[in-house]
N, C-alpha and C positions, 0 to 999 in steps of 0.2 A: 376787151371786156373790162367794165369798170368796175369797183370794190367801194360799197358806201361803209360809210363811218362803223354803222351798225352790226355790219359782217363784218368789219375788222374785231369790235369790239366784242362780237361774239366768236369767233376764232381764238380769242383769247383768252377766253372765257376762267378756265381752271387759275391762268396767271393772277387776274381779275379777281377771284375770287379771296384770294392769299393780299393784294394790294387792300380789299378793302378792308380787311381786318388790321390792316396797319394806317388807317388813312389815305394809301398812296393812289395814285388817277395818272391813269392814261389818256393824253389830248393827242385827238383825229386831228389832225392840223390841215393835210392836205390827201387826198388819194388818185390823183391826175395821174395818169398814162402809168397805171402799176408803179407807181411811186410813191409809195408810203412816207409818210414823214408823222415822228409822233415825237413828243414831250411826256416826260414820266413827273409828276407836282405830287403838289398835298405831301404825305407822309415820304417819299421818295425822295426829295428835295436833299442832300446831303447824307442818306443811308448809306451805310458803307455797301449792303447788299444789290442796289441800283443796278450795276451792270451785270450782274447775274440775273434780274429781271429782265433788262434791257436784250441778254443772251435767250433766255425764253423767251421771250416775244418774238426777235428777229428768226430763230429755229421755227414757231410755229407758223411765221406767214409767210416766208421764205419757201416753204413747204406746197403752195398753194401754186398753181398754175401761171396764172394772170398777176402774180406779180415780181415785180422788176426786181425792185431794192426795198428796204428799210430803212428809214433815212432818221435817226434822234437827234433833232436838232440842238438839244443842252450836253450832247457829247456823251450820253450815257452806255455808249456800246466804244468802247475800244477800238481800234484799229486788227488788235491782234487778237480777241475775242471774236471779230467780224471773220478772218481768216481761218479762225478755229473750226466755228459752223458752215463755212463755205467749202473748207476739207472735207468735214463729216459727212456733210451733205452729197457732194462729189464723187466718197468713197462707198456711202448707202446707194447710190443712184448706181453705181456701176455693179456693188455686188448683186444688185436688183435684177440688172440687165443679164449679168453672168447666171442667173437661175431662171432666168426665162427664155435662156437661148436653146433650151430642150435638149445640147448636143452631151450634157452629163446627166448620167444617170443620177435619180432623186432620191433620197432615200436611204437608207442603214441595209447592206445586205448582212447577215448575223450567222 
């Protein structure tokens, strides 16, 4: 399944909206085979807070079924900011699964 420009840049909607009151823009670069690839410009361009956007952004499409990676071409995610979220992720997905395996009981008994 493919992901156009548009649904990305509405998936990030909330990030987006905090970028434009600083200037900053998100460029759709490429969206081939769930492989996001984006540039963070405009206002973003040496902000010390860049990869903390770059960290929202990656968490919110990352989140999404159909896609692979997230790819920032100007370097704006970290290597170990990238690992952070992959953790997180990993660690929500499992306690996801441990509460939908029906075998504990749900619930506060009081």
């Amino acid at each position: 399944m493919s992901i156009t420009a548009e649904e990305i840049l509405a998936e990030i909607g909330p990030v987006q909206e905090v970028l434009d009151e600083h200037d900053g823009v998100v460029n759709v670069i490429d969206t081939s085979d769930g492989n996001i690839m984006l540039s963070l410009d405009g206002g973003c361009t040496g902000c010390s807070s860049t990869p903390m956007t770059a960290m929202q952004i990656y968490y919110s499409l990352k989140k999404l079924d159909h896609i692979n990676d997230v790819i920032f071409v100007n370097g704006e995610l970290p290597e170990y900011m990238r690992t952070f979220i992959d953790q997180k992720m990993a660690k929500e997905a499992a306690e996801n699964d441990s509460k939908d395996d029906g075998d504990e009981p749900q619930g506060e008994i009081v």
